[in-house]
MIVODREN-776634 format. One record per residue: x, y, z of N, C-alpha, C in turn; residue in one letter. Coordinates in steps of 0.1 Angstrom, whole numbers. Each point is the difference from the previous one (the first is absolute). Layout:
<recs>
+-------+-------+-------+-------+-------+-------+-------+-------+-------+------+
:   n_u :   n_v :   n_w :  ca_u :  ca_v :  ca_w :   c_u :   c_v :   c_w : rest :
+-------+-------+-------+-------+-------+-------+-------+-------+-------+------+
:     X :     Y :     Z :     X :     Y :     Z :     X :     Y :     Z :    A :
...
+-------+-------+-------+-------+-------+-------+-------+-------+-------+------+
</recs>
This chain:
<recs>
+-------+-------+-------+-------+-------+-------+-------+-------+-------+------+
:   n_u :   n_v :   n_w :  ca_u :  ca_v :  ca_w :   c_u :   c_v :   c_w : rest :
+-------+-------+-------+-------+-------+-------+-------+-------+-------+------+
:     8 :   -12 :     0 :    -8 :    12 :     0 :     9 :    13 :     0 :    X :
:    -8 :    14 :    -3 :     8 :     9 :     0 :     2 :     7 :     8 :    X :
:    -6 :    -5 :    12 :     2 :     9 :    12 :    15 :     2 :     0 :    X :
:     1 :    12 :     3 :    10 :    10 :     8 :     5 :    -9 :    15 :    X :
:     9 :    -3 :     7 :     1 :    -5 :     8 :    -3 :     6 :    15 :    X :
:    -4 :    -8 :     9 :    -2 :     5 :    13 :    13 :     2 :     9 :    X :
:     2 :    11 :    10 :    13 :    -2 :     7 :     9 :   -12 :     1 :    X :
:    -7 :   -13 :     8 :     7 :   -10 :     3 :     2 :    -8 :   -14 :    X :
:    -2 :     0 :    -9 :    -1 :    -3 :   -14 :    11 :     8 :    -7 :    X :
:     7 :    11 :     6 :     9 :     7 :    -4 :    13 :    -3 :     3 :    X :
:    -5 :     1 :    13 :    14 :    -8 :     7 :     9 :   -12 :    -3 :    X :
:   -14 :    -9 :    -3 :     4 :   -14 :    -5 :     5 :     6 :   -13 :    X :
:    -2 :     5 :    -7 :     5 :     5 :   -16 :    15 :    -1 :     4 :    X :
:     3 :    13 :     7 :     8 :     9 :    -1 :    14 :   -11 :    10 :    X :
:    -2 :    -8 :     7 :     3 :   -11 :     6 :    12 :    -5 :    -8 :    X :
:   -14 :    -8 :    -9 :     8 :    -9 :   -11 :    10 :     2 :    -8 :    X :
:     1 :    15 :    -4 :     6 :     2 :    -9 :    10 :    11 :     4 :    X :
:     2 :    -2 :    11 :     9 :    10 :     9 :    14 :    -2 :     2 :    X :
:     4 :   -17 :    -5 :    12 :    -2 :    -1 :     7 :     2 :   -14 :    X :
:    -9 :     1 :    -8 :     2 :     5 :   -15 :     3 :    15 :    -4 :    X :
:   -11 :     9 :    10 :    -5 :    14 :     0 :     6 :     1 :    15 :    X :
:     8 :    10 :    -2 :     5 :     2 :    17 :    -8 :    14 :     1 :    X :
:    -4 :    10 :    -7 :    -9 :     9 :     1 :   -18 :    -6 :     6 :    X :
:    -3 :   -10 :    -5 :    -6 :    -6 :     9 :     1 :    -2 :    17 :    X :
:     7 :   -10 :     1 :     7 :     6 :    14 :    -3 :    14 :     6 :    X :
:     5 :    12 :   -11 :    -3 :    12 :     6 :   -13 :     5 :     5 :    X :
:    -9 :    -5 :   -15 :   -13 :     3 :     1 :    -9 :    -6 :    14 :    X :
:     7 :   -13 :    -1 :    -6 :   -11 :    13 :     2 :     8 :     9 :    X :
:    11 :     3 :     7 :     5 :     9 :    10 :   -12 :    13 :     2 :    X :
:    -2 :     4 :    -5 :    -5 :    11 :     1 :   -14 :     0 :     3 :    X :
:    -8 :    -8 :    -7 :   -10 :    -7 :     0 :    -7 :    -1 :    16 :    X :
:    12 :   -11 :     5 :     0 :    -8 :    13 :    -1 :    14 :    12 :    X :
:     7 :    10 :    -2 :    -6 :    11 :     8 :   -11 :     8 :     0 :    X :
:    -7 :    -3 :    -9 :   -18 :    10 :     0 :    -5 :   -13 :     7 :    X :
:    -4 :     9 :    10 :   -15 :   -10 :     7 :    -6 :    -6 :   -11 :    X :
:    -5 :   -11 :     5 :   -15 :    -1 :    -4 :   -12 :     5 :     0 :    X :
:   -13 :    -1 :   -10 :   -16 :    12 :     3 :     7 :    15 :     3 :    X :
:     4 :     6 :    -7 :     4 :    16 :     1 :   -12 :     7 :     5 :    X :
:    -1 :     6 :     8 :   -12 :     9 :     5 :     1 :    14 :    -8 :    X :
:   -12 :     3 :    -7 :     5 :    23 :    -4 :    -3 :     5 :     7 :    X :
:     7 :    12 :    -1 :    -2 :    13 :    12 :   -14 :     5 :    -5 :    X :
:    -3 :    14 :     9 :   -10 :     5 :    -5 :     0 :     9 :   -11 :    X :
:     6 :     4 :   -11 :     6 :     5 :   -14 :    -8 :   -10 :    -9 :    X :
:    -6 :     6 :   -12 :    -3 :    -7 :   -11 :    15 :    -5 :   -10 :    X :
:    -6 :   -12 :    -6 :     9 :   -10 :    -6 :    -3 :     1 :   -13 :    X :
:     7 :     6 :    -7 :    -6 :     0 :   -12 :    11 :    -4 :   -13 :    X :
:    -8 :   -14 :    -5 :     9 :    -4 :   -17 :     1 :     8 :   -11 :    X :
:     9 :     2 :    -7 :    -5 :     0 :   -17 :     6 :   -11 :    -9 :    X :
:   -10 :    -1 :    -6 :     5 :   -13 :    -7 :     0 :     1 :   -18 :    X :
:     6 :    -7 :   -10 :     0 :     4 :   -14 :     9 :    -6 :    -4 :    X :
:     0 :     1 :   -14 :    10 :    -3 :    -9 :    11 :    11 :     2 :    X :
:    13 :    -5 :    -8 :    10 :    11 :     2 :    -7 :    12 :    -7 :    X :
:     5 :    13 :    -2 :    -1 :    12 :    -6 :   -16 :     4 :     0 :    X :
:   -10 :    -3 :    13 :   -10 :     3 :    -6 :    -1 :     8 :    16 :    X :
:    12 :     5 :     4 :    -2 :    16 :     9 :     3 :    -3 :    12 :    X :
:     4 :   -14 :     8 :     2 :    -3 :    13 :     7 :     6 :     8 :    X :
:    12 :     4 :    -7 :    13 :    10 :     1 :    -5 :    14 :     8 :    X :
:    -3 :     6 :   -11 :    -9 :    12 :     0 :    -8 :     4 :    12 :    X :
:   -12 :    -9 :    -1 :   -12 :     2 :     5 :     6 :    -3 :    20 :    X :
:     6 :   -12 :     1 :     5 :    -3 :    10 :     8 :    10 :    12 :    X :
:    11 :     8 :   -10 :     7 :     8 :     2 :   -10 :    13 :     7 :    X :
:   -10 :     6 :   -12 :    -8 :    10 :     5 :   -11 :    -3 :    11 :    X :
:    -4 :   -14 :     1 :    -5 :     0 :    13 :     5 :     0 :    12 :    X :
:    17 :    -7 :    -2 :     3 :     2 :    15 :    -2 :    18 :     0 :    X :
:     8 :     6 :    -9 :     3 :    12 :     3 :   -11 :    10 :     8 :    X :
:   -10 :    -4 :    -9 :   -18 :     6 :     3 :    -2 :    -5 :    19 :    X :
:     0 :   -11 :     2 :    -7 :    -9 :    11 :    10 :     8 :    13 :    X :
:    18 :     0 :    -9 :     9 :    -1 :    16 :     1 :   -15 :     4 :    X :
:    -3 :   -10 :   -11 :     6 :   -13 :     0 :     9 :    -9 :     5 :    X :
:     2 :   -10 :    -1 :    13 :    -9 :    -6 :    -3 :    -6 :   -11 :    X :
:     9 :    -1 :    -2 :    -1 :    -8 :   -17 :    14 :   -16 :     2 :    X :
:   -13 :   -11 :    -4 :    10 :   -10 :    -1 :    -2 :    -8 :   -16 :    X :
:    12 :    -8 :     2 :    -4 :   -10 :   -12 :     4 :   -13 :     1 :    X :
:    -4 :    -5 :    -9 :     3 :   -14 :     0 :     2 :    -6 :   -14 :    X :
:    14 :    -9 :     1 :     2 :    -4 :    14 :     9 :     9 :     4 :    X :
:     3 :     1 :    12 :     5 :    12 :    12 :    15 :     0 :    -7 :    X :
:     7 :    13 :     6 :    11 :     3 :    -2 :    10 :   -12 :     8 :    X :
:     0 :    -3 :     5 :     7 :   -10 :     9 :     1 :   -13 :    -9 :    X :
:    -6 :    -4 :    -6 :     0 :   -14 :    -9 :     1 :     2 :   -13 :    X :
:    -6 :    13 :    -5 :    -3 :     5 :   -15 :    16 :     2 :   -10 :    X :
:    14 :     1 :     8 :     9 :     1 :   -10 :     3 :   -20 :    -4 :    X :
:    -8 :    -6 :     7 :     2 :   -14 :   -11 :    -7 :    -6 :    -3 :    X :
:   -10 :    10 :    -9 :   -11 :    -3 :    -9 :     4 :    -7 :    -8 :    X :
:    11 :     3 :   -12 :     3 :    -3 :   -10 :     6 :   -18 :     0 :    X :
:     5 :     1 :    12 :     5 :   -16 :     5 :   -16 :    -4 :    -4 :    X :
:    -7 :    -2 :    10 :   -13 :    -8 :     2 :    -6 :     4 :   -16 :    X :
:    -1 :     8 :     0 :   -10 :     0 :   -17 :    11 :    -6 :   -11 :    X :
:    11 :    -5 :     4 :     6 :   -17 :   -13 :    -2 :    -8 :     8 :    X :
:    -9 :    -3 :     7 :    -6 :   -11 :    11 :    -6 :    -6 :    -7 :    X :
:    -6 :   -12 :     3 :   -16 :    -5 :   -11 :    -6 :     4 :    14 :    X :
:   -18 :    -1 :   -11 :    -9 :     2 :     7 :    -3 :     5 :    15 :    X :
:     1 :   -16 :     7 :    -3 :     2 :    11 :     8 :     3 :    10 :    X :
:    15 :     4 :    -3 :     9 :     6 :     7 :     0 :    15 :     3 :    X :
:    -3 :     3 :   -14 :    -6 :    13 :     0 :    -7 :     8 :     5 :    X :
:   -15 :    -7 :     0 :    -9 :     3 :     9 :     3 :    -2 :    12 :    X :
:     4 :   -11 :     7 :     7 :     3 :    10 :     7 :    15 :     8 :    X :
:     5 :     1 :    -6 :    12 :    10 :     2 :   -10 :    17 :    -1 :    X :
:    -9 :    -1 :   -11 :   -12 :    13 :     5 :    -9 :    -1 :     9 :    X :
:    -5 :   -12 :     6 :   -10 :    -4 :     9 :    10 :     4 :    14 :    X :
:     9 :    -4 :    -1 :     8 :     5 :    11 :     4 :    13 :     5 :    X :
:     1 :     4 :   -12 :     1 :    13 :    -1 :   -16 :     9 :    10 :    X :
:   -10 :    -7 :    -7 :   -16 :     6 :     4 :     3 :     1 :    19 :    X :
:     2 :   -13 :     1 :     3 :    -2 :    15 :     7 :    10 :     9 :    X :
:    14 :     1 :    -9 :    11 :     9 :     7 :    -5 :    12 :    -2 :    X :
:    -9 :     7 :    -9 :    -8 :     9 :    -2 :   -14 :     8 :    10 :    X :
:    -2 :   -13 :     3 :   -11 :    -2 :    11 :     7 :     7 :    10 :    X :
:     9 :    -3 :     2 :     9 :     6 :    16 :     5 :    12 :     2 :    X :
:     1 :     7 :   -14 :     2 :    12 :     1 :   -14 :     5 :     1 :    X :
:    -8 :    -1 :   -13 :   -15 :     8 :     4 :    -3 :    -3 :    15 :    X :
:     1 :    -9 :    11 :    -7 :    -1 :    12 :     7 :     9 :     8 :    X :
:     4 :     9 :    -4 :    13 :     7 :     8 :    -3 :    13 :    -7 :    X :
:     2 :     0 :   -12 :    -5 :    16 :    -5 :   -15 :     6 :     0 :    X :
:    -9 :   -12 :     3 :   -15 :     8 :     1 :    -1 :     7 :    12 :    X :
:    11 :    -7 :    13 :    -2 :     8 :    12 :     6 :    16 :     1 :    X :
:     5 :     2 :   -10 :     3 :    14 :    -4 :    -4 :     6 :    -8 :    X :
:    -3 :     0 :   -10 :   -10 :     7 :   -11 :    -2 :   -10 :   -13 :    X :
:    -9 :     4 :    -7 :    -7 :    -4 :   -12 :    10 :   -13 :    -4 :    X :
:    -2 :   -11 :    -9 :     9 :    -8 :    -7 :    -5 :     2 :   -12 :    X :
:     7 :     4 :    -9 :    -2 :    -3 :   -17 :     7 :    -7 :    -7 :    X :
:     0 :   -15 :    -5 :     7 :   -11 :    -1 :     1 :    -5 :   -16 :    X :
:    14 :     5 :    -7 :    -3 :    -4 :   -16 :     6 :   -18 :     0 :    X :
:   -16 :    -9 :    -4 :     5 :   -10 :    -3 :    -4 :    -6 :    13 :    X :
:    -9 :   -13 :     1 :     1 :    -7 :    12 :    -3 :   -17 :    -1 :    X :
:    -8 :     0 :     2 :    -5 :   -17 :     0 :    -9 :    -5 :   -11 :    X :
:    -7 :    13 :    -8 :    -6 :    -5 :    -9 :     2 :     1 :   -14 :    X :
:    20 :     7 :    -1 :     5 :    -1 :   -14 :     3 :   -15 :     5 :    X :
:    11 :    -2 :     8 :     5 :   -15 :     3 :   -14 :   -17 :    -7 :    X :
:   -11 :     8 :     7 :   -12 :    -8 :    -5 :     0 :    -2 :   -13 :    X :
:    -5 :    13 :    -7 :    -3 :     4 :   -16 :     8 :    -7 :    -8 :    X :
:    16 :     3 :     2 :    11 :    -5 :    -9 :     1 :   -15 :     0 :    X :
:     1 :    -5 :    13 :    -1 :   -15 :     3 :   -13 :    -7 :    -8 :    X :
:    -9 :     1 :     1 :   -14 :    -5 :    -6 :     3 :     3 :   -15 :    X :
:     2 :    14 :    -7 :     2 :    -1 :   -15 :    10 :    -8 :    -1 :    X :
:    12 :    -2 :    -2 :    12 :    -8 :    -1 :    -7 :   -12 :     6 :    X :
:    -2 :    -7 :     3 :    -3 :   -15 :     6 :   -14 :    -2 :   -12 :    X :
:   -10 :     4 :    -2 :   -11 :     2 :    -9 :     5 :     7 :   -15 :    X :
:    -2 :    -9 :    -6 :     2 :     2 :   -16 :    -9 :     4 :    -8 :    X :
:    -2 :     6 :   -11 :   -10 :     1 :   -11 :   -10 :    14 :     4 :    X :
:   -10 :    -1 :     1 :   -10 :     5 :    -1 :    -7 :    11 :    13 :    X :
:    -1 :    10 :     2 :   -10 :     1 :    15 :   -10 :    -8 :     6 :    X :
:    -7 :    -7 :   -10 :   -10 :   -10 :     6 :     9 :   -13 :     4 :    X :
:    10 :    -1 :    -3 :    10 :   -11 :     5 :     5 :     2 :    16 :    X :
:    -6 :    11 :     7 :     5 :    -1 :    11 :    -9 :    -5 :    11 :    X :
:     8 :     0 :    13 :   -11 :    -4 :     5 :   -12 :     5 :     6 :    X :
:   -15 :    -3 :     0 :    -5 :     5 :    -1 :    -3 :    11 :    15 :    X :
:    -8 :     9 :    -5 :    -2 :    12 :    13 :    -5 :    -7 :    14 :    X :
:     6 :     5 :     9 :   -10 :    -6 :    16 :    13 :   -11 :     1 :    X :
:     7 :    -4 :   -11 :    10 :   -11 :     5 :    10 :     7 :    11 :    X :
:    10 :    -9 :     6 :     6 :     2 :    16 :     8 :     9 :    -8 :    X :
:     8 :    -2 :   -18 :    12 :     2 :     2 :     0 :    16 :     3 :    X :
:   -11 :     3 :    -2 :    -4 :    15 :     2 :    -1 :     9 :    12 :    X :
:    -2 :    -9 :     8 :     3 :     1 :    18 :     7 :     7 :     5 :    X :
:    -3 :     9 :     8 :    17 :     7 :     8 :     1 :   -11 :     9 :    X :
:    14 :     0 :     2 :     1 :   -13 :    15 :     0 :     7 :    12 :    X :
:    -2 :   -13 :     4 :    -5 :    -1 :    14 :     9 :     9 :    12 :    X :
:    15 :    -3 :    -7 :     7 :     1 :    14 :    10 :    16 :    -8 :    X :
:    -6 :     7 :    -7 :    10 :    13 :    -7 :   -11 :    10 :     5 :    X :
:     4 :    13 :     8 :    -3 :     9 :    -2 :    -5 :     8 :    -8 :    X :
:   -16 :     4 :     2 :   -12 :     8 :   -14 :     6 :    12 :    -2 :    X :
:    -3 :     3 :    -7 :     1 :    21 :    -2 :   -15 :     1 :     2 :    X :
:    -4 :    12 :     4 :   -17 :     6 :     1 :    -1 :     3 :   -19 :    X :
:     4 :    -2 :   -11 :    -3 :     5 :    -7 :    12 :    -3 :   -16 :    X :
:    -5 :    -8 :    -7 :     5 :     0 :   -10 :    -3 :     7 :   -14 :    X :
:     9 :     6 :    -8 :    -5 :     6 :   -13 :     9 :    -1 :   -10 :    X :
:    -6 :    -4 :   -12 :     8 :    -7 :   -15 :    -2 :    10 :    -7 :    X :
:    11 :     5 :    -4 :     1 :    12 :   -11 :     2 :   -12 :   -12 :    X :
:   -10 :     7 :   -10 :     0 :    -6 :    -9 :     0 :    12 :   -17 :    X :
:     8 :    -6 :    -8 :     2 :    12 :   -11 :    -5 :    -9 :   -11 :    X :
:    -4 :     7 :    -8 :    -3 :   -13 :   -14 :    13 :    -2 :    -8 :    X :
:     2 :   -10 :    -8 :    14 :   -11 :    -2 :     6 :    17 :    -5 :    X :
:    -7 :     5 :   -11 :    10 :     6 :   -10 :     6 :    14 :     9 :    X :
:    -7 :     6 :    11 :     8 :     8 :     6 :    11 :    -4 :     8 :    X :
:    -1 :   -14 :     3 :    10 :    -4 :     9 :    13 :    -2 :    -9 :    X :
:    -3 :    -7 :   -11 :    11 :    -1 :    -4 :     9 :    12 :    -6 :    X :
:    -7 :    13 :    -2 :     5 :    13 :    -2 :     8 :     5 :    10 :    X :
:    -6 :    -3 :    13 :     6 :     4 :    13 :    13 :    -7 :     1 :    X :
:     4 :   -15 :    -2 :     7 :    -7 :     1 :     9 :     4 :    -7 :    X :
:    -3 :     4 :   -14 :    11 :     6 :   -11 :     7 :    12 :     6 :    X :
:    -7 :     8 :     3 :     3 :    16 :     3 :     8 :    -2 :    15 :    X :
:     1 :    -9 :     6 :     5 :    -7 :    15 :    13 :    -6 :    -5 :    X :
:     0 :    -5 :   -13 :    13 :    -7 :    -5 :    10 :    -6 :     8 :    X :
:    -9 :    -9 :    13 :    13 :   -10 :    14 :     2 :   -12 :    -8 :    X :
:     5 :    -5 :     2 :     4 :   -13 :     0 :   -12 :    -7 :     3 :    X :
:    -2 :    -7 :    -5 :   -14 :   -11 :     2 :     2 :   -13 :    11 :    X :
:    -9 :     2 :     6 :     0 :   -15 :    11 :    -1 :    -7 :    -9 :    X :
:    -2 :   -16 :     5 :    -2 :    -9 :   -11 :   -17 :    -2 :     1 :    X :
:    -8 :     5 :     8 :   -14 :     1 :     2 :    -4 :     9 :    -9 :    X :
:     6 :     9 :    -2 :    -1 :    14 :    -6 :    -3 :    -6 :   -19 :    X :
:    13 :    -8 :     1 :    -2 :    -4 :   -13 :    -7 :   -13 :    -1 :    X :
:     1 :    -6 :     4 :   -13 :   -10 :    -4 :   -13 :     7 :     0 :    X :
:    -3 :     8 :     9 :   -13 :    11 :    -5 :    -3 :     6 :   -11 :    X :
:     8 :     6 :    -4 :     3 :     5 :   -10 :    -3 :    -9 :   -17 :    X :
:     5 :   -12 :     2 :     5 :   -10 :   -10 :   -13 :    -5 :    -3 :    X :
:    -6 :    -3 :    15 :   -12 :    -7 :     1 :   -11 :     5 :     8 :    X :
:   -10 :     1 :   -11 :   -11 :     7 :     1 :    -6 :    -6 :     9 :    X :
:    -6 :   -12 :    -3 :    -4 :   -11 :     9 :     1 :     2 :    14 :    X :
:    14 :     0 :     5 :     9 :    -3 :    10 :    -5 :    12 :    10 :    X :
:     0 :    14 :    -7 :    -8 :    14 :     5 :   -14 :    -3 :     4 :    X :
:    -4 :    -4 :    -5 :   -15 :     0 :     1 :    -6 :   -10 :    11 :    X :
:     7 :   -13 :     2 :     1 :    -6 :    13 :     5 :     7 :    14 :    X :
:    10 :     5 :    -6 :     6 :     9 :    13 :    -8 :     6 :     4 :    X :
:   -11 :     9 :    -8 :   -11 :    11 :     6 :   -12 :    -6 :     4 :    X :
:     0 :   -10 :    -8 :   -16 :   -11 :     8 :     2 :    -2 :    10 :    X :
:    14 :    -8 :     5 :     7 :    -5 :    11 :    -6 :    13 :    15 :    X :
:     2 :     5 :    -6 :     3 :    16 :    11 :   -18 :     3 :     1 :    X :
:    -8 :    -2 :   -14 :   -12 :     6 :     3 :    -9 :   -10 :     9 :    X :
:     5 :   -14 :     0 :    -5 :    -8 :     9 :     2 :    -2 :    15 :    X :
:    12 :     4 :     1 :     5 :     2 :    17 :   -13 :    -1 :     9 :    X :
:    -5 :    -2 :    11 :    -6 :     0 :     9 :     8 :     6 :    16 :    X :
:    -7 :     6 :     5 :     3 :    -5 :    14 :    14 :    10 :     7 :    X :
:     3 :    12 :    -5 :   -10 :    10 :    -7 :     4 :    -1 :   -17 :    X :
:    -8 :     7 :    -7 :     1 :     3 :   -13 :     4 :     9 :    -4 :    X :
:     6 :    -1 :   -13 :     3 :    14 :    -4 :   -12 :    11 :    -6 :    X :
:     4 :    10 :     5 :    -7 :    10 :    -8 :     8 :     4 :   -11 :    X :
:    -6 :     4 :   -12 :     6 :     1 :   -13 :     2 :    13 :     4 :    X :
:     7 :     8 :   -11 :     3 :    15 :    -3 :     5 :     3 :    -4 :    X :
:    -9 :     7 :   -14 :     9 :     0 :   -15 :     9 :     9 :     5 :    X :
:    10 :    -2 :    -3 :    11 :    11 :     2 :    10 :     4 :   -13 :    X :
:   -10 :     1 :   -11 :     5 :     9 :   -13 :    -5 :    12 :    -3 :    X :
:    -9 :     7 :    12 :     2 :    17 :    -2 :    14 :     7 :     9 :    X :
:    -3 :    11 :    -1 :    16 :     8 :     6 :     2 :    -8 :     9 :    X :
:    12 :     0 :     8 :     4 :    -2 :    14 :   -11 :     7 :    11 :    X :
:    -2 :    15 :     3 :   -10 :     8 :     2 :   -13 :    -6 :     0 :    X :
:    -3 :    -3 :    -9 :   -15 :    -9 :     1 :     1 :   -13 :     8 :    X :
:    12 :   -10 :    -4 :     1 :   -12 :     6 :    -1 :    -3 :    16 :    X :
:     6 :    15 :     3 :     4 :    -2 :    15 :   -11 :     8 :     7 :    X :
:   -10 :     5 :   -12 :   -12 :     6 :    13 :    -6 :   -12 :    -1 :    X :
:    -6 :    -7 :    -7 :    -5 :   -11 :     2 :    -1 :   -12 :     8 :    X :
:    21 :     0 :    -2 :     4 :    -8 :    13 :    -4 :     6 :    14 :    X :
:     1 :     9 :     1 :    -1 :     8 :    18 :   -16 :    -4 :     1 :    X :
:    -5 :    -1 :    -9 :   -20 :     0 :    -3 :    -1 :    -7 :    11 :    X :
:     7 :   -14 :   -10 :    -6 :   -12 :     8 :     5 :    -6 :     8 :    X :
:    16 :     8 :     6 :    -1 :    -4 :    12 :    -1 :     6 :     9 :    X :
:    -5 :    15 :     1 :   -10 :     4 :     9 :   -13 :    -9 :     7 :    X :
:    -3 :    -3 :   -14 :   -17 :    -7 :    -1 :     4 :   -12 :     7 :    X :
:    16 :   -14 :    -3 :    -3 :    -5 :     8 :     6 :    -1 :    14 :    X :
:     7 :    11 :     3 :    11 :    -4 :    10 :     0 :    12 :     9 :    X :
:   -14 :     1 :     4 :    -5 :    13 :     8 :    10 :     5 :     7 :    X :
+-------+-------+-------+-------+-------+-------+-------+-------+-------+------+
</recs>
């Protein structure tokens, strides 16, 4: 199945393949100091979630600035310079190594809501999205169907009060991407290559449960995107 792995399911991952991967090791390490069940402060928790170039950067930046924020990401600065290791990983090493990340993530947010706002680029439900399209082939009706678990937030990770998917239609993104001219993830480019592969990624994300995303076209100005953003999370995060 495509579930995303659970903490202790990470461990075991990251375990195995820790005499091969000594950055493993590291990751394990680090892991093993966040409590377990993270408690939030009283500060709203708020995601943004998306494809690359469709404003997460942006939009993230101007809300911490607006709110008086913190701003995190995932996966965290502490594990994130050995991305590139883990992503020539297969599959499920991979995932691994961002699920852990969500964890080790968890531990910062339970720490920054007790101080002000959290606005978080990237969390548990790209690691979901990406894992489910990549494992699931062909078609969007090829996935699994809506209400299924793999859609679940787990049990034992830390919620945000509030998730929201910037979403751009294909041909602006790829403008944005051009005019951005980085170096391409290898996500970036399989996106890109494959149409398909995009289009699951956003079903993936439109199906989430527990909480869900809220959409938000975020191809008018920046200015427009971010009154919108503050909209709704005034509306949900009194």
């Amino acid at each position: 199945r495509a579930l995303p792995p659970s903490a202790p399911a990470v461990r075991h991952r990251l375990r195995e393949c820790a005499a091969r991967i000594p950055e493993a090791g590291a990751v394990l390490d680090l892991l093993d100091k966040c409590p377990e069940h993270q408690k939030k402060g009283v500060f709203p928790v708020v995601v943004f979630e998306g494809l690359d170039a469709t404003g997460k950067t942006t939009v993230t930046q101007s809300v911490k600035d607006t709110l008086n924020g913190i701003l995190l990401t995932s996966p965290p600065p502490c594990i994130s310079q050995w991305r590139t290791i883990f992503d020539d990983e297969p599959a499920p090493i991979k995932r691994a190594f961002y699920a852990a990340g969500n964890y080790i993530l968890a531990s910062e947010i339970a720490k920054a809501s007790t101080q002000a706002p959290v606005i978080i680029d990237r969390y548990w439900h790209s690691t979901a999205a990406y894992t489910i399209a990549t494992e699931i082939n062909g078609e969007v009706q090829d996935l699994p169907p809506a209400h299924d678990e793999v859609y679940q937030w787990p049990e034992d990770l830390l919620k945000p009060d509030l998730v929201l998917l910037l979403t751009v239609d294909p041909e602006e993104r790829v403008r944005r991407l051009q005019r951005r001219g980085l170096e391409k993830t290898k996500e970036e480019a399989e996106l890109e290559a494959n149409c398909l592969f995009r289009q699951r990624v956003e079903e993936s994300y439109r199906r989430m449960v527990n909480p869900a995303c809220q959409e938000v076209d975020a191809s008018p100005s920046k200015e427009e995107v971010l009154k919108t953003v503050l909209q709704l999370i005034n509306k949900h995060c009194a």
